[in-house]
C-alpha positions in Angstrom: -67.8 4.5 -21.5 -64.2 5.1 -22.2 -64.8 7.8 -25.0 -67.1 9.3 -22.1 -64.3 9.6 -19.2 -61.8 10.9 -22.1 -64.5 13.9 -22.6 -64.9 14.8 -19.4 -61.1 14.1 -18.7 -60.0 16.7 -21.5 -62.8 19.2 -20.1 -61.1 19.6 -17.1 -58.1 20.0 -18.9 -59.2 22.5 -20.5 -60.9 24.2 -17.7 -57.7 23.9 -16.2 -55.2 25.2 -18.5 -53.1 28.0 -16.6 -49.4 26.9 -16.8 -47.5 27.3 -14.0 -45.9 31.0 -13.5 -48.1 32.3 -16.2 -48.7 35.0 -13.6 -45.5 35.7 -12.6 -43.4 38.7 -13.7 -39.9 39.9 -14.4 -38.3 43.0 -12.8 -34.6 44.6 -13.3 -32.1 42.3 -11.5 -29.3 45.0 -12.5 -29.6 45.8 -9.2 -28.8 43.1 -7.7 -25.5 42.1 -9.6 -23.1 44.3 -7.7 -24.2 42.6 -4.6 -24.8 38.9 -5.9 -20.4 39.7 -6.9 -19.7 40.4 -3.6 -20.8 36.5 -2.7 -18.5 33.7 -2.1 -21.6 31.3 -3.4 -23.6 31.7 -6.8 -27.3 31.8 -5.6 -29.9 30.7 -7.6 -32.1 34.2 -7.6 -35.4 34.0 -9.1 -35.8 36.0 -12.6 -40.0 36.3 -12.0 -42.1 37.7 -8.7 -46.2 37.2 -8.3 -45.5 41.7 -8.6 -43.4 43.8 -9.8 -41.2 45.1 -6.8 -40.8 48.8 -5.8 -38.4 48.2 -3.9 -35.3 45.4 -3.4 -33.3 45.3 0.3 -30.1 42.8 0.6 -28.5 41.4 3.5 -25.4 39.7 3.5 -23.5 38.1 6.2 -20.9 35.1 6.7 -21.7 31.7 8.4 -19.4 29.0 9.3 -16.3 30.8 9.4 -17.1 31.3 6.0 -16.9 34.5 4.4 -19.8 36.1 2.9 -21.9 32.6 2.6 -25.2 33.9 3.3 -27.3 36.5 1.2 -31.3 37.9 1.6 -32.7 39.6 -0.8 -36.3 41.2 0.8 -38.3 42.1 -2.4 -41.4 44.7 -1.2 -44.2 46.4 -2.9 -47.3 48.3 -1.3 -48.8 45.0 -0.5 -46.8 42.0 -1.0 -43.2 41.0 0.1 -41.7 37.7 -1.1 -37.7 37.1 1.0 -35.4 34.8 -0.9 -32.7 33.4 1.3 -29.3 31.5 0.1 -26.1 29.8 1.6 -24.1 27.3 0.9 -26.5 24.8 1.7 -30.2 25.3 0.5 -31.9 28.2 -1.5 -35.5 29.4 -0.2 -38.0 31.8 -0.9 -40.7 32.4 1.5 
């Protein structure tokens, strides 16, 4: 019974296999640096999409009597659009 719910367990596996971000691709953060400088924070920016963007907007603005705290990077393609948002407190990506 055991050797039989090992089996199956390792079928699954197997069916299963995908590793995480396996889909996921890189584009040229070059781009980005001259603005990510301008920061008074070091956001965590993400090196790998679901796409390859065609295009990259960035917004950056103070909170907090802070200057230059808060950054949005907007990343587009015909389809898709993934917004990463940073501050001082929390990094997100929606």
């Amino acid at each position: 019974m055991k050797k039989g719910i090992y089996l199956l367990t390792v079928y699954l596996l197997a069916g299963c296999s995908g590793l995480p971000g396996e889909d996921l691709l890189k584009y040229k953060q070059e781009k980005l640096l001259p603005v990510v400088e301008k920061l008074s924070i070091q956001p965590n920016i993400p090196h790998k999409l679901p796409f390859k963007p065609d295009k990259i907007e960035t917004y950056i603005d103070s909170f907090g009597g802070r200057n230059k705290n808060f950054i949005e990077i907007i990343f587009l393609d015909d389809a898709q659009k993934v917004v990463f948002r940073a501050n001082t407190l929390q990094n997100a990506i929606d």
